[in-house]
Structure formats: C-alpha cells, structure tokens
C-alpha positions as CSV (number, residue, x, y, z in Angstrom):
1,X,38.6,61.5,-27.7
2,X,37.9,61.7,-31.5
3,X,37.9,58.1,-32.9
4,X,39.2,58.1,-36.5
5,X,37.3,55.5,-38.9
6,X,38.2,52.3,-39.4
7,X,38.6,52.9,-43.4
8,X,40.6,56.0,-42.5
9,X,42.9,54.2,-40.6
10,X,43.9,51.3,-42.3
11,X,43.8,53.1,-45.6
12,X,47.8,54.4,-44.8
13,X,48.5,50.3,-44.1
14,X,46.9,49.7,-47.3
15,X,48.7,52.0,-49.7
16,X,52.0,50.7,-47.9
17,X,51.3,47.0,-48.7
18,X,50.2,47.8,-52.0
19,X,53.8,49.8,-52.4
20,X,55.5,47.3,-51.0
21,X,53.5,44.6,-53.4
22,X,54.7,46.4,-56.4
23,X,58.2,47.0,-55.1
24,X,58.4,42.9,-54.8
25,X,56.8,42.7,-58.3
26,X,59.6,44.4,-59.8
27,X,62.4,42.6,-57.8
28,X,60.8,39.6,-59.4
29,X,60.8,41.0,-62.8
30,X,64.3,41.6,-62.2
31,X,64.6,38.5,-60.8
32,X,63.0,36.7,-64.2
33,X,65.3,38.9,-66.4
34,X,68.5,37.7,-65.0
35,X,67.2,34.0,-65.2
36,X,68.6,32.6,-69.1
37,X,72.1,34.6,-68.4
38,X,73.1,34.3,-64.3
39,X,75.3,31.7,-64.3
40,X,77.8,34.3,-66.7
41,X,77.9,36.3,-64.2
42,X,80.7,35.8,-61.4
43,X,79.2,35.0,-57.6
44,X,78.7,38.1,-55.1
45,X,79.5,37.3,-51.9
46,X,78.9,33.4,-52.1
47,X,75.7,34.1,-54.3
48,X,74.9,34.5,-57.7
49,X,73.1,38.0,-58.6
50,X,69.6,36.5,-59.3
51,X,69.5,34.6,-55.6
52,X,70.1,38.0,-54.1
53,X,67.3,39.9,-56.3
54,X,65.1,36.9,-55.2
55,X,65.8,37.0,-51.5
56,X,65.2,41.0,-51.6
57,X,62.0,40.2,-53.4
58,X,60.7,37.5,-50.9
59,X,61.1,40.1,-47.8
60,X,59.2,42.9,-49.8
61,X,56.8,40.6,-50.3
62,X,56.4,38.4,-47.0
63,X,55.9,42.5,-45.5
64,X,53.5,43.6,-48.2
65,X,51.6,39.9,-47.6
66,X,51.8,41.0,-43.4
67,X,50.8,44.5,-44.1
68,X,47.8,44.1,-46.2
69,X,46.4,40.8,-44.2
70,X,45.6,38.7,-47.2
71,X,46.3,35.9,-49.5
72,X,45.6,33.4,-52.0
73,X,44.6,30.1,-52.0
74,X,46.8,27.3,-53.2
75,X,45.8,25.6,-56.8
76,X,46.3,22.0,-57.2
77,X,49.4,22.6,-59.1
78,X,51.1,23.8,-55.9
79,X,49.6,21.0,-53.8
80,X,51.7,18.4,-56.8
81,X,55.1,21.0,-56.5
82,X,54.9,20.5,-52.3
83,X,54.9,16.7,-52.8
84,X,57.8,16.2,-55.3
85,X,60.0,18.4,-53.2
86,X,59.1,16.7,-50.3
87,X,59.6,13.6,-51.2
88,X,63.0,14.8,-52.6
89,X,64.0,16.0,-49.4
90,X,62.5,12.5,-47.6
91,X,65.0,10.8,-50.1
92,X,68.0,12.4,-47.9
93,X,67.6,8.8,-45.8
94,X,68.7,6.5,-48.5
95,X,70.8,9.0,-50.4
96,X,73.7,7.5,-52.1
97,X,75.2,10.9,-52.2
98,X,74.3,12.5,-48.8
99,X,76.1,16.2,-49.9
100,X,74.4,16.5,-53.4
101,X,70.8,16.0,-52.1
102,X,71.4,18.2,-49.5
103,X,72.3,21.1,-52.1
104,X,69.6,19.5,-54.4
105,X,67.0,20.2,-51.2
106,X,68.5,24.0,-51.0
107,X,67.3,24.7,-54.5
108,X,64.2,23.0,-54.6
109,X,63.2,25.2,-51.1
110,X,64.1,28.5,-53.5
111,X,62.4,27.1,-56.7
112,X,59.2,26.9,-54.1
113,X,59.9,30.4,-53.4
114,X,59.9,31.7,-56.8
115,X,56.7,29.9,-57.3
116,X,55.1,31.4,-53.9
117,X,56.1,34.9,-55.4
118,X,54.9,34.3,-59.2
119,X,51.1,33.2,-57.4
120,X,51.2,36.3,-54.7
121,X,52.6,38.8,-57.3
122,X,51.1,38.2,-60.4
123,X,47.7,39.0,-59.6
124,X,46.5,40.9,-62.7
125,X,47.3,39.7,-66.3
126,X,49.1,42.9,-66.7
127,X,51.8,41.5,-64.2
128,X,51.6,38.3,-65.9
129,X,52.6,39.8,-69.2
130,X,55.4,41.7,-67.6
131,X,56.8,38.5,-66.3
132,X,57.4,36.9,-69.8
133,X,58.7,40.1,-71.2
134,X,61.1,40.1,-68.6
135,X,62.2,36.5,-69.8
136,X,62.0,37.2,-73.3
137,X,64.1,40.1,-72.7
138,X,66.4,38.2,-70.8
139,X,67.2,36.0,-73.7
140,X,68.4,39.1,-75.1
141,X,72.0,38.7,-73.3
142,X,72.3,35.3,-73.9
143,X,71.8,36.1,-78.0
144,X,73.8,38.8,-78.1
145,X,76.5,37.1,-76.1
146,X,76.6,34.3,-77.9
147,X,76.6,36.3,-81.4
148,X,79.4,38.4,-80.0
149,X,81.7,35.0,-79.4
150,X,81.1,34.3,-82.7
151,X,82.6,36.9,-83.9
152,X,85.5,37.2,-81.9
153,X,85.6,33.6,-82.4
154,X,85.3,32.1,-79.4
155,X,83.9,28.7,-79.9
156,X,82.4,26.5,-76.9
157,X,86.1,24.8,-75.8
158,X,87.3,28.1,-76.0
159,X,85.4,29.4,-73.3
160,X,87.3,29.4,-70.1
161,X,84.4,28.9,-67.6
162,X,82.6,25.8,-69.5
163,X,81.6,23.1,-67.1
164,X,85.0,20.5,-67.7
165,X,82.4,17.2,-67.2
166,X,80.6,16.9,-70.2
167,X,80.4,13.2,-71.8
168,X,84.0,13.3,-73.5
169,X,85.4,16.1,-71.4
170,X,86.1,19.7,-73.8
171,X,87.3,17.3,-76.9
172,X,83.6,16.6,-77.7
173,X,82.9,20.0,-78.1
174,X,85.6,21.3,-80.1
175,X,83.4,22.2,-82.8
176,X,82.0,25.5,-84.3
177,X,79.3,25.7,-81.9
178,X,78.3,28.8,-80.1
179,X,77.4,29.8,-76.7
180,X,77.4,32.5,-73.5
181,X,80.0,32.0,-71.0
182,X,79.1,29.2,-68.2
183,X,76.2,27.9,-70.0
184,X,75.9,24.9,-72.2
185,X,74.9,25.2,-75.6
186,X,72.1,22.7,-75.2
187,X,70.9,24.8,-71.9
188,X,71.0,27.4,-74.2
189,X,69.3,26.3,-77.0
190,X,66.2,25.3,-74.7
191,X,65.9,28.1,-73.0
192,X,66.1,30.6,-76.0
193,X,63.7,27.5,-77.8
194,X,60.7,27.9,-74.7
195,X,60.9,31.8,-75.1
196,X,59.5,31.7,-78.9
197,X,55.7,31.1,-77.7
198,X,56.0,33.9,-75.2
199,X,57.6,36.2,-77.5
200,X,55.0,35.8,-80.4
201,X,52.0,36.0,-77.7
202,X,53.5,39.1,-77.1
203,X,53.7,40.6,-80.0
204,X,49.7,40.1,-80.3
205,X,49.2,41.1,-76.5
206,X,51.5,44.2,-76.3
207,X,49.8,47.5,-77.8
208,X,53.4,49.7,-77.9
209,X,54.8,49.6,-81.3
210,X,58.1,49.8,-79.8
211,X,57.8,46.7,-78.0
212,X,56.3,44.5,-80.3
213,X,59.6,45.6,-82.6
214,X,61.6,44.2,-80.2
215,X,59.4,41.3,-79.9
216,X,60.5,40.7,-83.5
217,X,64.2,41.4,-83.2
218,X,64.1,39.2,-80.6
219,X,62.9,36.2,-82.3
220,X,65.5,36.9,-85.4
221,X,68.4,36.7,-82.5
222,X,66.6,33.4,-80.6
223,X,66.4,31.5,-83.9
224,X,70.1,32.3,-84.9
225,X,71.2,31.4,-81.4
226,X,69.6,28.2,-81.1
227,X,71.0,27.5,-84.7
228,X,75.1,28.5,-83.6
229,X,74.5,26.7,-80.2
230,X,74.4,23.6,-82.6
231,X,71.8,22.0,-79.9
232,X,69.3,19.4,-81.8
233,X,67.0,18.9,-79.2
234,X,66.5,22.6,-79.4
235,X,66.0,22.8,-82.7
236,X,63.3,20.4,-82.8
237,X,61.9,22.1,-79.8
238,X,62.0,25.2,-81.6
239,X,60.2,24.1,-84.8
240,X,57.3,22.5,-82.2
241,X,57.3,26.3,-81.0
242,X,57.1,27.7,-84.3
243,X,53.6,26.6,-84.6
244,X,52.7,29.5,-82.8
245,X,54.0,32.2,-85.6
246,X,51.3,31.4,-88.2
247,X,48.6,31.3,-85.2
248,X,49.7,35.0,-84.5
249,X,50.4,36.7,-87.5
250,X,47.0,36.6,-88.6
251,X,45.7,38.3,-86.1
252,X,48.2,41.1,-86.5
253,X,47.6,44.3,-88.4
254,X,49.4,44.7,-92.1
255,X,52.2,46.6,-90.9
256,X,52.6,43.7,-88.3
257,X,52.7,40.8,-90.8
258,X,55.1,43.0,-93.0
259,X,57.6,43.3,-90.2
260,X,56.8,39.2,-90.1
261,X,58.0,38.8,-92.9
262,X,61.0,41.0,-92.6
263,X,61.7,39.0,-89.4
264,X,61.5,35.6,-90.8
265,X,64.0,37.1,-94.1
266,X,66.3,38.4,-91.0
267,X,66.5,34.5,-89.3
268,X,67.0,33.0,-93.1
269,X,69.8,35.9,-93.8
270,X,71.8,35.5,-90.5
271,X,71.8,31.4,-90.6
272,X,73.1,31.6,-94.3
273,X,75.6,34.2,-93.2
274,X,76.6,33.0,-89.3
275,X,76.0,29.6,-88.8
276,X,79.3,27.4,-89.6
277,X,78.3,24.6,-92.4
278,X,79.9,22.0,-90.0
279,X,76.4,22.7,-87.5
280,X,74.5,22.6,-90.5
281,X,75.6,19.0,-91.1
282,X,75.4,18.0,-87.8
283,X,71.5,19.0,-87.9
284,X,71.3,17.4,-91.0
285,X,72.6,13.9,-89.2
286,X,69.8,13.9,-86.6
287,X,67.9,11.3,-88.4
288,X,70.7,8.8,-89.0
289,X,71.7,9.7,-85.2
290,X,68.4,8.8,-83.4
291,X,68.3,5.2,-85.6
292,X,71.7,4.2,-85.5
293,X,74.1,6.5,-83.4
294,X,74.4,7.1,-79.6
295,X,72.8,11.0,-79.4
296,X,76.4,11.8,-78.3
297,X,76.7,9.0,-76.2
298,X,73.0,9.3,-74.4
299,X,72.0,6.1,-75.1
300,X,75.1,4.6,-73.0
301,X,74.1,7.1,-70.3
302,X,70.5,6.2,-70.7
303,X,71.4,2.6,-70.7
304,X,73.3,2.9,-67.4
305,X,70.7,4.8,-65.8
306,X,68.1,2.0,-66.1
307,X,70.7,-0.3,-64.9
308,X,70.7,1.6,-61.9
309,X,66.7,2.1,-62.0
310,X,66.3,-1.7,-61.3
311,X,67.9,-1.9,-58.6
312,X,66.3,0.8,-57.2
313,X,62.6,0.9,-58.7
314,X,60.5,2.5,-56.0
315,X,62.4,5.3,-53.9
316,X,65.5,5.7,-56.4
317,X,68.9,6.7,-55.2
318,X,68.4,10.2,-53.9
319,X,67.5,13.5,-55.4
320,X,70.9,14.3,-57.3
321,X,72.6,11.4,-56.6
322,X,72.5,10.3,-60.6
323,X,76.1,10.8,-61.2
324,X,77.5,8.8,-58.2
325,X,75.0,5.7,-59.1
326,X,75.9,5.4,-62.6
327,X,79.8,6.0,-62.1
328,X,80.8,2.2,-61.3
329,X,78.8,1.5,-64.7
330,X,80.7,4.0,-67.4
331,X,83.4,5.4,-65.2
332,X,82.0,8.8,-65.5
333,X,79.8,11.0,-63.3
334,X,77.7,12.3,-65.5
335,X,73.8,13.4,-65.3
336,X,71.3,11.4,-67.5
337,X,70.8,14.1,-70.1
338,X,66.4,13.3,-69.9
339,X,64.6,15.0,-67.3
340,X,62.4,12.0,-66.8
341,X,65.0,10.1,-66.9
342,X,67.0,11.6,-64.3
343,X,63.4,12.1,-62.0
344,X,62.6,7.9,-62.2
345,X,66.1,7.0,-61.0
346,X,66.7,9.5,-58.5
347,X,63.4,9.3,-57.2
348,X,62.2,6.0,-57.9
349,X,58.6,4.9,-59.8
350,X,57.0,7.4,-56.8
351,X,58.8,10.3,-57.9
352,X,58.0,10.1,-61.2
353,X,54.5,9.8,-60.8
354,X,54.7,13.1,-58.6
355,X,56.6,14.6,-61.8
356,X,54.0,13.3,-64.2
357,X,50.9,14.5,-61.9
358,X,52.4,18.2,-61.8
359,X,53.1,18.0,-65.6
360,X,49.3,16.9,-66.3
361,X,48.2,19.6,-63.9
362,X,50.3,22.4,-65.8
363,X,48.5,21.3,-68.8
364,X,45.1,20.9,-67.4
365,X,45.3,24.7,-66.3
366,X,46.1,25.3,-69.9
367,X,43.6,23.5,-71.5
368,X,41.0,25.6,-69.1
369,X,41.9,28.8,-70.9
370,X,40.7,29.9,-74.0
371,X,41.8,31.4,-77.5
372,X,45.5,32.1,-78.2
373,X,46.0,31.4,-74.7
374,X,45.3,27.7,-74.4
375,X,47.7,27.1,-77.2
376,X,50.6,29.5,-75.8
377,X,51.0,27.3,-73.0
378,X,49.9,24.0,-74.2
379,X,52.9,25.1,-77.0
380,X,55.2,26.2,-73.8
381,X,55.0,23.3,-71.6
382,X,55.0,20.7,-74.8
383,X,58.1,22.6,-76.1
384,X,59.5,22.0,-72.5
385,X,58.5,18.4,-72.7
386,X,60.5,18.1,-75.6
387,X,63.9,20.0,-74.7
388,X,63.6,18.1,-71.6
389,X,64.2,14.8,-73.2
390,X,68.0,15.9,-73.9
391,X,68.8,17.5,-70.7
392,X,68.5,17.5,-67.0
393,X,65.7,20.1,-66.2
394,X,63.7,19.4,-63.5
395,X,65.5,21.9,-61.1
396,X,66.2,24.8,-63.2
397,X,64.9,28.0,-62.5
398,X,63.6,28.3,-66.1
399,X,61.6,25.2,-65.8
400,X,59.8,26.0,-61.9
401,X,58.9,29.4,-64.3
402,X,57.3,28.1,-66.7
403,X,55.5,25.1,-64.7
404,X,54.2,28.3,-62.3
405,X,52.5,30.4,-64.8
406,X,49.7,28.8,-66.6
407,X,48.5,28.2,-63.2
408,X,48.6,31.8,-62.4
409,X,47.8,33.2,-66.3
410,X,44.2,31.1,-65.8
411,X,43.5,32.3,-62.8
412,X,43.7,36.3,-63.3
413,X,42.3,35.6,-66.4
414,X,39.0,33.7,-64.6
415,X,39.6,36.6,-61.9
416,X,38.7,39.3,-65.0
417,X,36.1,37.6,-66.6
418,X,34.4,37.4,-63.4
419,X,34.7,40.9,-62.5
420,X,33.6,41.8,-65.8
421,X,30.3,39.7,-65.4
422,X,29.8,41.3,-62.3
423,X,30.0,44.6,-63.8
424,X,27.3,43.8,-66.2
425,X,24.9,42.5,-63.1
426,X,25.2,45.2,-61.6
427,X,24.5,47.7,-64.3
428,X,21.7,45.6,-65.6
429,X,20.6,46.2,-61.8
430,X,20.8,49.5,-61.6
431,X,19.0,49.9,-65.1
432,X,16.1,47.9,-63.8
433,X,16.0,50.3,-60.3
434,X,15.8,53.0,-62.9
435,X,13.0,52.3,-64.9
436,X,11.1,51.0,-61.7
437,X,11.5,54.4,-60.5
438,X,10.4,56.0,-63.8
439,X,7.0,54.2,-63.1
C-alpha cells in the first residue's frame, strides 16, 4: 500500500486551520467594531450582539488552535490579568454582595477570552492594524449617533434608555449634553478620547488613500463628540492624546498635512457651530471645579469609598460590591466614578497592587518598542490612565482591549524584525557558499 507523505497529508489540516484562523480573525474584528456602540443595541436572545460574535469567534478559533497543533506562549502581562481575575473571583467568600460578584466573575472570564483571542489571532502586525481600525471605525456609530440626537434634539435626559442611577438621578443631566442611546456621555467621551492615538498612527501606517481620509473624518467627528458629550475628564484625556497629531503629521506627505489642516479647520468649525455655549462653560469651570467644587459630587463618593476602604484595607468588599458598601454612607448605590478607586476598595491593598503590576507591565511592553510606536501606546494607555480617574473602567471591554495590545503589537513586531535578520543570515550565507564555489 502506497504511503502518502507526511507533508502531503497534513498539508489539507493545515490550510483548514489556517481558514479557520482567519475566519476567527474576522469574528474578532467584528467583534472589536461593535465594542464603543453595543450597549445601543437591544439584547438577542438574552445576549447583546457583540457576546455572540465573540462566542462564534472563540469556537473558530479553539478549532483552528486544535487543527493546526500550536500555540503561543503566555507574556507576563497575561500571567498579571490571571491574578487580578482570580483573586476577583477568590473575593466571592467575603462578598458583601454575593449576586454582583458573581456577574462581576462572568465578565471578567469573557474579558480573559477576548484577551486569549487578541494573542492567538493577532499574529502579524497586519492583523494588529486591522484590530484598531476596527475600533476606530467603531467610534464611527457612536459619532454619528450622537451628532444625529443633536439635531433632532435629543439631549441626554431625553434619551429613553439612559441608566436612571446616576449621582442625582436624570435631573443632573438635564443639560445640553450629547450622547448615543444607553451609553453615558462620560463612557463616551473616553472611549472616542483613547481612539485618537490609534487613529492618527493610522493614518501614518495605512498606505490606501481612502482609508487614511477616513482616518481624518474620523478624528473631526471624535473631537466634536467628546466636546457635545460635555465629559471633562475626556477632554483633558483628549488633549493628552493630541500630542500624538504633531508627532504624525510630519511624517506625512504634503497632501497629508493639507488634509491636517483641513481636518483640524473641520473640528474648530463644527464646535463653533454644534456645541451648545452652556458645555462650553461648563469646560471652562473645570479649574474652579477641581479646587473648590465636588467634580459632580465625586468627592462625596470618593470620600465614602475610603470610608469604606478602612474598614476593609487588605481583601476589600468583593469585586462589584462598591455600591452596596458605600449605600449606608450617602444613601445612594452608586459606583466610585475612579477606576483605582473602585479596584482598592473592592479588592483591598492586594488588588490594587495586581491592577498596578498589570498597568506597569502594559507600559513596559510599550516602552520596549520603538519609533512612533513606543509613543502610540505609552499615549494610549496614559490617556486611559487619565479617563480612568472619572469613571469605573477596569471591566470594560474597551479597557481589557487596549491593556491586550501592546503586548501583542511588541511581540509581532520583535517576531518581524527577527525574521528579517534571519533573512539577511541567510543570504549573507549563501553569498559566502557562492564565492567559495567560484574559487
């Protein structure tokens, strides 16, 4: 009997992983799309729509991972992400809200997920560029959703589906700021405010002139939404992420900076024109409010929390359980509004520390690139950092994202560099067999 060749045989098994690779790589690129908008869109069948592209993308991939017999080694970042959701989910034991951690467990097992599939999938920086265009572009719907309440004139209170436990209930926002359905404005504002460094990297990485155009349109619609979402901490994240526009234009060709400047005309046309004078002035009050005022009542919330910290320094009281501690305290359930914040008294001293350790590590993988790619995500994750003061990030899908791909971006981009060296070995090899042979 005629035996077939090993490299013959498994070459079908091959070609079907690698299929079944790319099929997962676009489920996640669909998945990374629908990220800034999913909670406007109504649950299917229990779940929202980006849970089911991410469950259909973790079976393509677990089979492609089975078919083609091979992996990757965790990096030290993952190592840091295992430990904090662990010892979220150890915190179940002393929870003071048993149901809430639970939950809180759920989506900190699926954040791990989207991680696994960001390291498996994103294995050449090609794929790593198509996953921030896929966020950038996702920011899309929230701007033009947002834009297109303004101008049927559908302020924040108006919107039927906003989240009814907001610091003064829907009173406090019944002002002339702007957002997408089921999303608060200051979610908004930081997520539209993180995808400025992508989108100017892209506009230097990306060759199509038709992308990097949209690339610019982009940024005139993120900076007008962050300004009608009325968000401060945004804004000052945003201006942290402008940084990155001078750093990129002058690498750009003429025609490049002349759409630049048409882009940054666009942003200073549509904020004269859009954004309502009372936002203006309540940007204008940040100083007066960080020296004197309350940050809309943070500093009450902030004040409770560390009440609450005291009492429970070391283990905290339980992933998510921040609203029931501080509620005997200001008769309010209400999250601490700082990510750090909400990780020390949830978690305790050793949660934090777990937090702070996977932060350094984020940054450490960044500071081992080079060029224009060191300072995208040292500008990414500082822009984070900054955002995350004012809000409650650390299990949001757009955060687990952002920690996941420096991490991955370094390591394709080690992965090239090496390949490329031993290109040039083994050319310089063969030249040197060459001339041996000529003598």
């Amino acid at each position: 009997m005629r035996q077939i060749p090993i490299s013959r045989a498994a070459a079908p098994a091959k070609e079907a992983g690698n299929a079944l690779g790319q099929f997962a790589y676009v489920l996640l690129c669909a998945f990374v799309f629908v990220i800034p908008w999913e909670d406007t869109v109504p649950e299917f069948g229990g779940f929202v729509i980006g849970r089911w592209i991410g469950l259909l993308a973790l079976g393509t991939a677990v089979m492609s991972v089975i078919v083609l017999a091979q992996g990757r080694k965790l990096r030290e970042l993952h190592y840091w992400m295992l430990a904090f959701v662990g010892w979220s989910s150890v915190s179940i034991w002393w929870t003071m809200d048993f149901e809430t951690t639970a939950v809180r467990i759920g989506t900190y097992s699926q954040l791990l997920v989207l991680v696994w599939l960001i390291w498996v999938l994103a294995d050449t920086e090609a794929r790593v560029l198509g996953l921030l265009q896929s966020y950038v572009f996702g920011t899309y719907v929230c701007a033009i959703g947002t834009i297109s309440n303004l101008m049927a004139g559908r302020t924040t209170a108006q919107l039927d589906d906003y989240s009814q436990g907001e610091l003064q209930g829907r009173q406090a926002f019944k002002t002339d700021r702007y957002t997408i359905n089921g999303v608060n404005p200051n979610e908004l504002g930081l997520m539209l405010a993180v995808s400025i460094p992508l989108c100017l990297y892209l506009v230097v990485r990306r060759k199509g002139s038709l992308a990097r155009v949209l690339c610019w349109l982009q940024l005139v619609l993120c900076l007008t939404t962050i300004l009608l979402s009325g968000s401060r901490g945004a804004m000052l994240a945003a201006m942290v992420a402008l940084v990155m526009f001078p750093l990129t234009v002058f690498r750009l060709p003429r025609w490049q900076q002349l759409l630049a400047g048409v882009a940054c005309a666009g942003v200073i046309v549509s904020s004269a024109f859009l954004v309502p004078p009372e936002t203006w002035r309540r940007f204008l009050k940040l100083g007066s409010e960080i020296s004197e005022g309350t940050m809309t009542h943070r500093t009450q919330i902030w004040a409770a929390s560390m009440e609450v910290f005291r009492d429970h320094a070391f283990v905290g009281v339980g992933s998510g359980a921040h609203e029931v501690a501080v509620m005997p305290i200001i008769s309010r359930p209400l999250v601490a509004h700082n990510t750090f914040l909400s990780v020390l008294v949830e978690l305790g001293v050793a949660g934090e520390l777990l937090l702070l350790g996977l932060l350094a590590t984020a940054f450490y993988s960044a500071l081992r690139m080079r060029g224009l790619e060191r300072i995208l995500w040292i500008l990414t994750l500082a822009v984070w950092c900054i955002g995350a003061n004012g809000g409650t990030w650390e299990y949001r899908k757009a955060t687990w994202f952002l920690w996941s791909l420096p991490t991955a971006h370094a390591y394709v981009r080690r992965k090239a560099k090496s390949q490329v060296l031993c290109g040039r070995v083994q050319a310089r090899a063969a030249n040197n067999d060459i001339l041996l042979l000529m003598r």
